[in-house]
C-alpha positions as MATLAB code, in Angstrom:
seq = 'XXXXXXXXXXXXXXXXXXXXXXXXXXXXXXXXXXXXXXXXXXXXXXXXXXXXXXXXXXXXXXXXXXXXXXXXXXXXXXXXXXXXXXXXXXXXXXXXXXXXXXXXXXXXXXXXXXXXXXXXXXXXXXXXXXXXXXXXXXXXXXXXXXXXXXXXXXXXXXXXXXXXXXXXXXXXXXXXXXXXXXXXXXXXXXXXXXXXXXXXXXXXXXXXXXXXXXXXXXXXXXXXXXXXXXXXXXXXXXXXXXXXXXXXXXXXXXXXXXXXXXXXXXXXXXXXXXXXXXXXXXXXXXXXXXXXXXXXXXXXXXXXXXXXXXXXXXXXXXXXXXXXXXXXXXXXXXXXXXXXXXXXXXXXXXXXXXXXXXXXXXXXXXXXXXXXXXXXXXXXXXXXXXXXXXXXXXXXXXXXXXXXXXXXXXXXXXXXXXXXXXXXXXXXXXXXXXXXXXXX';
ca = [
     -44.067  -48.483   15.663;
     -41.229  -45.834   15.863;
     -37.657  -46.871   15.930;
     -34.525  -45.017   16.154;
     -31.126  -46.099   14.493;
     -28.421  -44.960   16.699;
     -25.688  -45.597   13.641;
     -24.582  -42.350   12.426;
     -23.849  -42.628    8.720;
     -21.212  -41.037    6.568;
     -23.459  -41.049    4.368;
     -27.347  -41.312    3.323;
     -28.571  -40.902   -0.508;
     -32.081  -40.755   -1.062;
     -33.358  -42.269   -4.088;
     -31.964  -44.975   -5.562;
     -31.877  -44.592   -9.294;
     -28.820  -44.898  -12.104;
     -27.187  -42.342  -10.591;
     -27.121  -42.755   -6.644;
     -26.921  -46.843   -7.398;
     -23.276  -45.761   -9.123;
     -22.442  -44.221   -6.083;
     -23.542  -46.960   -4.159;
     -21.489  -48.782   -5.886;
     -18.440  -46.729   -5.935;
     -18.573  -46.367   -2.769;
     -18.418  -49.720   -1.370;
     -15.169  -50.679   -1.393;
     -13.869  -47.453    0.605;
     -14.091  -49.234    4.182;
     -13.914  -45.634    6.060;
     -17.136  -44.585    4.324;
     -20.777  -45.943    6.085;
     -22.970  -45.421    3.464;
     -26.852  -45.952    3.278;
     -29.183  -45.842   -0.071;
     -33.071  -45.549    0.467;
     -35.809  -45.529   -1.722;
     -39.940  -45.675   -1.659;
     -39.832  -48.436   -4.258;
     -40.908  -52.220   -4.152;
     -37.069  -52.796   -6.051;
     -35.479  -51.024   -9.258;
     -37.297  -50.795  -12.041;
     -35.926  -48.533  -14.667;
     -38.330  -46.615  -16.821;
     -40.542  -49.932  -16.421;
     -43.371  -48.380  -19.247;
     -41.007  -47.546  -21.379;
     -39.260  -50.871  -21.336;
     -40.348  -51.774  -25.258;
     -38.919  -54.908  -26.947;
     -35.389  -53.978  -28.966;
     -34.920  -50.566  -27.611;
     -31.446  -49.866  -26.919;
     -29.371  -47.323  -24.474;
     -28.288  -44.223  -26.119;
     -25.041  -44.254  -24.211;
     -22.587  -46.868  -24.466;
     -22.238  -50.195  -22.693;
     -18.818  -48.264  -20.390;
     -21.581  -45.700  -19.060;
     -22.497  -48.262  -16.683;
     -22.399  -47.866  -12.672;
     -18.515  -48.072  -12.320;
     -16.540  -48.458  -15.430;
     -15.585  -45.173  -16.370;
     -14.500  -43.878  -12.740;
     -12.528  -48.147  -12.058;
     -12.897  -50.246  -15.207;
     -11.722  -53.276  -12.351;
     -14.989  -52.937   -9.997;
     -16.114  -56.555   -9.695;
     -19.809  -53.938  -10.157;
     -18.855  -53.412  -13.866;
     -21.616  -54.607  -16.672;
     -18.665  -56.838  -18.239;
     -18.727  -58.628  -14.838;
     -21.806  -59.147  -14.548;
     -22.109  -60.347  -18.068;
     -19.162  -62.913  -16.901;
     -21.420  -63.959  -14.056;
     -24.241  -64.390  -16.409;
     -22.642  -66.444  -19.053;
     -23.059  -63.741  -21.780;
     -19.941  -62.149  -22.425;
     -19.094  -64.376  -25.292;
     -22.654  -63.503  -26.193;
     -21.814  -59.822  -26.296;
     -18.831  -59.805  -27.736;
     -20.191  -62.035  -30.475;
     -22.887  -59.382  -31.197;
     -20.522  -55.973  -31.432;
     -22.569  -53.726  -30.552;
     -21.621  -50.517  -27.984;
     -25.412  -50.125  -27.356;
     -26.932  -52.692  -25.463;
     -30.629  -53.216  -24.503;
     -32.381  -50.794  -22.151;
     -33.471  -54.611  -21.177;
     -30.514  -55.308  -20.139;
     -29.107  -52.842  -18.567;
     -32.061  -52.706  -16.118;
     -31.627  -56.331  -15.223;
     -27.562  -54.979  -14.932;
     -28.556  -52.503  -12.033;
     -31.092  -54.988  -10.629;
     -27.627  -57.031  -10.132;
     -25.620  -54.380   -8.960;
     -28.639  -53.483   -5.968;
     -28.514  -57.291   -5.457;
     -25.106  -57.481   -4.629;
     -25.397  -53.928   -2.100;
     -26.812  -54.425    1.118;
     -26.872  -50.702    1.899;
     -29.551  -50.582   -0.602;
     -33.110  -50.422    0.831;
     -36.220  -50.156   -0.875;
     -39.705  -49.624    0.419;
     -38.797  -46.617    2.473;
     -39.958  -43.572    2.019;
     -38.164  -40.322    3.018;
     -40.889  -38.111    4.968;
     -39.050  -35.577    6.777;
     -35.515  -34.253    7.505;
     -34.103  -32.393   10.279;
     -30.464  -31.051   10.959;
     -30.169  -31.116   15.006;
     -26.258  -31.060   16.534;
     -24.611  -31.631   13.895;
     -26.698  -34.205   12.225;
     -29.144  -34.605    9.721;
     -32.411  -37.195   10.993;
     -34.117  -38.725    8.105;
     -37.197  -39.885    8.894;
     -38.665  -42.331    7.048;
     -42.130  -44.594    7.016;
     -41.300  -48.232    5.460;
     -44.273  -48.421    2.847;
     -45.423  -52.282    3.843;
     -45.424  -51.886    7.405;
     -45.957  -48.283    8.081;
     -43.192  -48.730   10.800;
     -41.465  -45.369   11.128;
     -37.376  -45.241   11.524;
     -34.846  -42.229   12.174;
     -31.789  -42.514   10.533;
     -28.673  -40.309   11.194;
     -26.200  -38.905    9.240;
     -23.439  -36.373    8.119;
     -24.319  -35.944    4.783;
     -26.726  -36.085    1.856;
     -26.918  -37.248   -1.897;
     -30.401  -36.477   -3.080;
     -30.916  -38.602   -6.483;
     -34.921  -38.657   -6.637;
     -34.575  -38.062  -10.225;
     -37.199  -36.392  -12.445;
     -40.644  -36.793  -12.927;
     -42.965  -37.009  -16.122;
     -44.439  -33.655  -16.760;
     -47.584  -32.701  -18.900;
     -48.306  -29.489  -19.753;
     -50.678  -27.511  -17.744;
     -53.200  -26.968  -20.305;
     -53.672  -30.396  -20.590;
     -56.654  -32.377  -19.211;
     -54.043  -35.331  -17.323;
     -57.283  -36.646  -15.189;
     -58.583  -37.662  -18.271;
     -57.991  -41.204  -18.435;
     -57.815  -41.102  -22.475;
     -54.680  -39.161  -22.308;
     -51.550  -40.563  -20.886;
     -47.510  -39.645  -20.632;
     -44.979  -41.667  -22.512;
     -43.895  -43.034  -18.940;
     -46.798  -44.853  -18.522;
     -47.009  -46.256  -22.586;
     -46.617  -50.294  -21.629;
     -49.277  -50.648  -18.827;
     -51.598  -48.956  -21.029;
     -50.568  -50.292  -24.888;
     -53.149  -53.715  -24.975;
     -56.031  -50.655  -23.979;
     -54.912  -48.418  -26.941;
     -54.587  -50.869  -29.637;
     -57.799  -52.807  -28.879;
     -59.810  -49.099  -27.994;
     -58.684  -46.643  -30.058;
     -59.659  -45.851  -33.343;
     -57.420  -42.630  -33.321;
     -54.415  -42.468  -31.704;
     -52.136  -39.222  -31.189;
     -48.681  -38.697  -29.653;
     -47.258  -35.606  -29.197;
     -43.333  -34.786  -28.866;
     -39.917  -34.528  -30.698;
     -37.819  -36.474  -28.467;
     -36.726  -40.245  -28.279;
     -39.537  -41.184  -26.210;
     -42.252  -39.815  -28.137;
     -40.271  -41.581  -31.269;
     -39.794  -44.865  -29.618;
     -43.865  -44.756  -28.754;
     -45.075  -43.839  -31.883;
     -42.853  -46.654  -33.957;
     -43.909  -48.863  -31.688;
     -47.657  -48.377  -32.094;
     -46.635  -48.184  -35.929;
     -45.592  -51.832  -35.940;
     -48.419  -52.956  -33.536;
     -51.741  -51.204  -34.759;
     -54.430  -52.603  -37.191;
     -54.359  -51.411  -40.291;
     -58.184  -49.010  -39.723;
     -56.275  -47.527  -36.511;
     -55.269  -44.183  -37.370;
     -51.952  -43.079  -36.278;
     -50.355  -39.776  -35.927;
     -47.570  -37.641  -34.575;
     -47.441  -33.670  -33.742;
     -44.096  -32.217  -33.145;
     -43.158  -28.416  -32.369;
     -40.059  -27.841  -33.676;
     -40.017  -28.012  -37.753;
     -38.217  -31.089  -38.495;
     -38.084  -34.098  -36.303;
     -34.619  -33.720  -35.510;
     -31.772  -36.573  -34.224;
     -29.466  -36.610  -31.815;
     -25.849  -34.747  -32.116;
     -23.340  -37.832  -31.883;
     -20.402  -36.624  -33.900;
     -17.294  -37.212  -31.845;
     -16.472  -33.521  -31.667;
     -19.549  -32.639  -30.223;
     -19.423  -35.799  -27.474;
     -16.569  -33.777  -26.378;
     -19.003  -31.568  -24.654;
     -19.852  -34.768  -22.118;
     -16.416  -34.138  -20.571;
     -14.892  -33.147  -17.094;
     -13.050  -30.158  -19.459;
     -16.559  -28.429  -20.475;
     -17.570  -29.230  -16.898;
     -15.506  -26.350  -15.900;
     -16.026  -24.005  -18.854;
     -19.752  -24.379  -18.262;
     -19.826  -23.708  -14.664;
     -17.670  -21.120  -15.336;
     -20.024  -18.911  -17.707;
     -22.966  -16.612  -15.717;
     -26.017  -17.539  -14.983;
     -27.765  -15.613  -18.117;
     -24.771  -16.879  -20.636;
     -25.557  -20.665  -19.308;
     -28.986  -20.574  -20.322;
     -28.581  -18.674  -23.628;
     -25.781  -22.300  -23.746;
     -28.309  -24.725  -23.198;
     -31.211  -23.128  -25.257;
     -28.881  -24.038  -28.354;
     -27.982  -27.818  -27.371;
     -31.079  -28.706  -27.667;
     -29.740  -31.269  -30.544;
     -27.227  -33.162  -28.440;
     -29.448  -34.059  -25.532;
     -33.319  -33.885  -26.657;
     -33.296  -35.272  -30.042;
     -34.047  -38.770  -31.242;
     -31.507  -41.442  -32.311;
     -30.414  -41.199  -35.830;
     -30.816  -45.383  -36.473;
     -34.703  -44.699  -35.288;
     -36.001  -42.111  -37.279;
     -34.394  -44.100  -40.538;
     -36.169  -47.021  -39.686;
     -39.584  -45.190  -38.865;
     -39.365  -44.065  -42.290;
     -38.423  -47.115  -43.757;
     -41.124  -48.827  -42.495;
     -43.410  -46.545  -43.317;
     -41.818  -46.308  -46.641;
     -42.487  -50.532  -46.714;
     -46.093  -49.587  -45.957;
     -46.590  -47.486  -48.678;
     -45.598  -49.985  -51.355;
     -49.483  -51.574  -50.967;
     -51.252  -48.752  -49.826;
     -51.334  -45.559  -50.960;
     -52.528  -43.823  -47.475;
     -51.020  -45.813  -44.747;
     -53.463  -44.152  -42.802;
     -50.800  -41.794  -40.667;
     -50.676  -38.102  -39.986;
     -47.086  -36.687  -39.284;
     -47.195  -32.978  -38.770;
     -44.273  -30.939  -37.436;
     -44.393  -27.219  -36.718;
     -47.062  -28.485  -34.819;
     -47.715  -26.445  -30.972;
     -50.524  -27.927  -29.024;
     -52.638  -25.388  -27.584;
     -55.783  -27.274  -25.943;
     -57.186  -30.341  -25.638;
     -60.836  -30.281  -25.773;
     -62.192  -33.302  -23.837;
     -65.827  -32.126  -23.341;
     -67.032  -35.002  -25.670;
     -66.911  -38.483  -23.912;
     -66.492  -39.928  -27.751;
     -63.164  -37.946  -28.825;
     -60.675  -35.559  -27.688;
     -60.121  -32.811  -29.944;
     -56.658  -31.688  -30.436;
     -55.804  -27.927  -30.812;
     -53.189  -26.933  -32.592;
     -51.174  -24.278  -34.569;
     -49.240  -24.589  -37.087;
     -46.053  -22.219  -36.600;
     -44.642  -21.224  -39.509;
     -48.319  -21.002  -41.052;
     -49.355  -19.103  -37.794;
     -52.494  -20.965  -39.183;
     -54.787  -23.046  -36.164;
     -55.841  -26.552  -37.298;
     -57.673  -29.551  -35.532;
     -57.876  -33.009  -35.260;
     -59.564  -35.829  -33.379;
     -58.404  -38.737  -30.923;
     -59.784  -41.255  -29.309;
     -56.504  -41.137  -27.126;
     -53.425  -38.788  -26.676;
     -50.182  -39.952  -25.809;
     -47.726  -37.058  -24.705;
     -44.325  -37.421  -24.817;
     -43.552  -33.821  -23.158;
     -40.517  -35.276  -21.308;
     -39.261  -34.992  -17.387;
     -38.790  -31.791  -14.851;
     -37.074  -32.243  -11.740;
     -39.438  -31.483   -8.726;
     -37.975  -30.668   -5.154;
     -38.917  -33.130   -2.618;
     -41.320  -32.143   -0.007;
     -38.988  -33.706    2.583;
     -36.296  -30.765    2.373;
     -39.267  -28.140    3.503;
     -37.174  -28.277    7.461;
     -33.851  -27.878    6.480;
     -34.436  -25.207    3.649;
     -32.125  -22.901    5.586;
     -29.202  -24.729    4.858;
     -29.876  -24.916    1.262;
     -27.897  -22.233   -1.214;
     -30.313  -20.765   -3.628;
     -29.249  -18.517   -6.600;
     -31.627  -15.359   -7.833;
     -34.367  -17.718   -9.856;
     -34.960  -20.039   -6.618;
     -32.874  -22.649   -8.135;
     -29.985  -24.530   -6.717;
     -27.332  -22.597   -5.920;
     -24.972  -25.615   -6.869;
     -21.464  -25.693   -5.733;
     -18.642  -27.136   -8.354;
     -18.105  -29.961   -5.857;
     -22.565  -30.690   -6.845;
     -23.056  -29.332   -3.010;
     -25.952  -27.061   -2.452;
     -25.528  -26.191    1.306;
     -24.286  -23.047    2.863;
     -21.115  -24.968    3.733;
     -20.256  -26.770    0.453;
     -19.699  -30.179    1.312;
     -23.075  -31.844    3.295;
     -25.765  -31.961    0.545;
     -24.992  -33.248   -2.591;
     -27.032  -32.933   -5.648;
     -27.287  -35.734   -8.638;
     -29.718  -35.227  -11.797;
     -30.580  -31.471  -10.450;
     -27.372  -29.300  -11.631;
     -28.440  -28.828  -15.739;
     -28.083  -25.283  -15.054;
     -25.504  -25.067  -13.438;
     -23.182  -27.936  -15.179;
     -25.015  -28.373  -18.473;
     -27.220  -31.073  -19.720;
     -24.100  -33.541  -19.014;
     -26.188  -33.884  -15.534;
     -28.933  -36.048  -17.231;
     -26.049  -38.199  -18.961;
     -25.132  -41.483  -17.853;
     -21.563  -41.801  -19.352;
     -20.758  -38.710  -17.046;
     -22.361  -40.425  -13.706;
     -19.238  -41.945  -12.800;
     -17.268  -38.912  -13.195;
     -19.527  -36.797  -10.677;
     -20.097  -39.385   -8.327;
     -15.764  -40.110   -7.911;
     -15.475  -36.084   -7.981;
     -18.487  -36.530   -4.637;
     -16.408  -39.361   -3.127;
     -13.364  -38.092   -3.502;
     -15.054  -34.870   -1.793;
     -16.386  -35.993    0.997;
     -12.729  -37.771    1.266;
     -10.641  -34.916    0.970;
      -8.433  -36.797   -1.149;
      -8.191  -38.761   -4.493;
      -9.970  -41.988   -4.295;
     -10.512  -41.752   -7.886;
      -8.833  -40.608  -10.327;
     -10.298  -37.806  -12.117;
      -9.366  -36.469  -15.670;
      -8.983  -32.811  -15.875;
      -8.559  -32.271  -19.443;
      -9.704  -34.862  -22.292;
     -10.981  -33.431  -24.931;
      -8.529  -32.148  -27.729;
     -10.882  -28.593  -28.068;
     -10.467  -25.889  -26.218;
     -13.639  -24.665  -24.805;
     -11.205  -21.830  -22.385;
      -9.483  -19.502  -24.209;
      -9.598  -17.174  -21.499;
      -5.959  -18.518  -20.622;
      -4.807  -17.923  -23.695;
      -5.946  -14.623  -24.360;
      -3.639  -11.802  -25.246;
      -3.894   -8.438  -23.193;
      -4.013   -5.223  -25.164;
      -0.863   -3.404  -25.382;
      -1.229   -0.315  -23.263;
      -0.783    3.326  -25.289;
       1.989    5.786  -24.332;
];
């Protein structure tokens, strides 16, 4: 059954993750914006096999969907823990970092209280006819089709977990970090060998957890490129690099000095939390008091070059060792990769491509204002600008800024108030550069 809305919307965001769920939310209360949120999902669900027991958010409890842009939204995570009776819970504990738990069942709230918020409907198609973009979409229960209308875009589809060519993915033995829950019961009562691969949080949060749960004959190891298993950046200089200040000084650099920029930040944004690598060791360092070998193999320096899964008894990991420049093995009965998350364009853009800005690698071509249309100011882009306005894109505690600097866009005025300058570095000193005397 085909049906056609005849409500032209302000606006339509597709995807309805952390970030388009704060603009959601930001958006409600502005009565002259129609806004609608759609998403092929049952309901949210954040990161559902990654949802372990005790694992917190690396950003604080403020980065939520509103409190950084309106700290009074009645959508703010205080609220809800006021709704909850919790607050004197939280405040009790004092603790910035609260439960990835939580803050799931948080957004789950927030999508609860927004009606504009649909799930089950995919995006299939989009077409830009008089003025207009048509999104049409199939409702994933029913198969009923709908066209929606609209004068602008927010795409917020997010990323998606990525594996490595080279490796073998159909092979049911080998599995991304993403999918680590649904498949944890199968590892621990299967495998007598169990590898993960990776040097961020994820592959950290994975392997500690299998630490705690295995038996004590279930070997255990981890394989990490770079040469030290490295944490996070969180010195409060360096957080001054999440700010609306280097923002600007990013997207102000070319496109070859951005990417020699975010080739060194590596640090800041991929590494794993400080608190967790102390307590891997710890507990390792507990095992150790009644057994010598605890039975564990972790190897950095360590690039995986092919996984050899000809043998229906073991995979056989290649590897080599970097530093060494010397090739090494070893066996698994399953691999778990924690290779992290690329953003892939959706399929649903392929009609209005023409309106789309690109810049000379394909990319993107994103607009300060996170527009990427020929006109700068119809298609918005959240969670797809790293190179163009740094790896603050994938951060949280900077959602609220970008999605008030969108609103307040598509406005053409200040809804929101929006720092300029808060950092007490200057990243700039182009302003305060002195200009060579000329010779006589």
């Amino acid at each position: 059954m085909n049906m056609n809305n005849d409500t032209v919307y302000n606006v339509i965001g597709i995807g309805i993750g952390p970030f388009n769920l704060g603009l959601a939310a930001l958006s409600n209360p502005i009565s002259e914006l129609k806004t609608l949120f759609l998403d092929q999902r049952d309901g949210f669900d954040w990161h559902p096999g990654l949802m372990i027991d005790h694992v917190t958010l690396q950003t604080p409890f403020l980065c939520d969907c509103v409190s950084m842009a309106d700290p009074t939204n009645p959508l703010s995570l205080l609220n809800y823990l006021k709704e909850t009776n919790r607050l004197y819970k939280f405040f009790i504990r004092e603790d910035f970092f609260i439960p990835r738990k939580e803050y799931n069942r948080y957004c789950q709230w927030v999508v609860s209280q927004l009606p504009q918020c649909r799930f089950s409907t995919q995006v299939v198609d989009i077409v830009y006819e008089d003025g207009l973009y048509l999104i049409t979409t199939v409702h994933t229960k029913t198969q009923e089709t709908e066209v929606f209308r609209t004068e602008r875009l927010i795409l917020g589809t997010g990323t998606q977990p990525h594996i490595p060519s080279f490796i073998p993915k159909e092979d049911s033995r080998i599995l991304h970090t993403s999918s680590y829950l649904y498949r944890k019961e199968e590892l621990l009562a299967q495998g007598k060998k169990i590898a993960v691969i990776g040097s961020g949080q994820s592959a950290a949060e994975v392997f500690y957890d299998l630490l705690q749960s295995r038996d004590e004959d279930t070997q255990l190891g981890w394989y990490s490129r770079p040469d030290r298993f490295f944490p996070m950046e969180y010195s409060k200089l360096t957080l001054e690099l999440t700010s609306p200040d280097y923002v600007d000084y990013f997207y102000g650099r070319d496109e070859s000095a951005r990417k020699t920029i975010l080739s060194k930040q590596q640090a800041q944004f991929k590494g794993i939390n400080y608190d967790l690598i102390n307590e891997i060791y710890d507990f390792i360092y507990d095992l150790n008091i009644d057994n010598a070998d605890p039975n564990l193999k972790i190897i950095p320096n360590s690039q995986l070059d092919r996984v050899d899964n000809s043998d229906p008894n073991r995979l056989t990991l290649e590897f080599t060792q970097l530093e060494q420049e010397v090739p090494y093995e070893q066996e698994a009965d399953y691999l778990v990769v924690g290779t992290g998350y690329r953003y892939h364009e959706p399929a649903f853009l392929k009609n209005i491509q023409s309106r789309i800005k690109r810049d000379s690698s394909g990319l993107f071509a994103v607009n300060r204002n996170y527009s990427i249309d020929h006109n700068g100011g119809e298609i918005y882009v959240l969670h797809a600008e790293v190179h163009t306005h740094s790896y603050i894109s994938t951060d949280l505690g900077m959602a609220a800024y970008r999605n008030s600097y969108i609103i307040n866009d598509i406005l053409g005025r200040e809804y929101y108030k929006i720092e300029k300058k808060i950092a007490f570095q200057d990243f700039d000193v182009e302003k305060h550069a002195v200009m060579p005397t000329a010779k006589i």
